[in-house]
N, C-alpha and C positions, 0 to 999 in steps of 0.2 A: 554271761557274767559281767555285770559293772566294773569298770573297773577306776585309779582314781583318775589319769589325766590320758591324752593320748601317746604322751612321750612313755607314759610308766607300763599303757598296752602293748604300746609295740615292742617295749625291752621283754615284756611277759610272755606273748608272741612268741618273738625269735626265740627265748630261750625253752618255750614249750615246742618249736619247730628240732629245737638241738635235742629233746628226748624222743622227735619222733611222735609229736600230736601236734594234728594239724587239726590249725583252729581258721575260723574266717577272724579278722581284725575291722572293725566297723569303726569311723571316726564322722565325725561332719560331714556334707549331711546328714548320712544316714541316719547320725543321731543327735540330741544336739551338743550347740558348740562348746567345746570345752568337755567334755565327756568321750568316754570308749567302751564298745565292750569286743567279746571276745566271745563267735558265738560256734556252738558244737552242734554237728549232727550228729544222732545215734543212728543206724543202720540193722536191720535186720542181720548181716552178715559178721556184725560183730557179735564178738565171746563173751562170756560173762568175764573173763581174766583179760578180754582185750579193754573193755571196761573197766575193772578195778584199776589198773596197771594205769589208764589215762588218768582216772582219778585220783588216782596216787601224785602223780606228775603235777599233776594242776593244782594241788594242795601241796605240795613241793616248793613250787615254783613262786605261789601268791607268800608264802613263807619267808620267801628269801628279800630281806629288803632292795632295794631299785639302786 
């Protein structure tokens, strides 16, 4: 997911690491300068409630102003 700067991913990050969804955090290089995002693996071993439950979180979290 895009997000808007790298300062405002990594507040996003941490505060999706505080509900217990661990995200990868990508900043420059990897993408470019001045940009972030925030990326998810889905897994075979997850639930369909372990899913909703991240979802929820991450739509939470982008809510909450920075």
């Amino acid at each position: 997911m895009p997000l808007e700067t790298p300062l405002g991913a990594s507040i996003r990050w941490h505060r999706l690491v505080e509900k217990g969804v661990f995200t990868g955090l990508s900043i420059f290089p990897a993408v470019a300068a001045g940009e972030a995002i925030l990326r998810m693996c889905v897994m075979s071993g997850h639930t369909p409630e372990m899913l909703r439950t991240s979802a929820d979180a991450v739509a939470s979290v982008l809510r909450q102003p920075l």
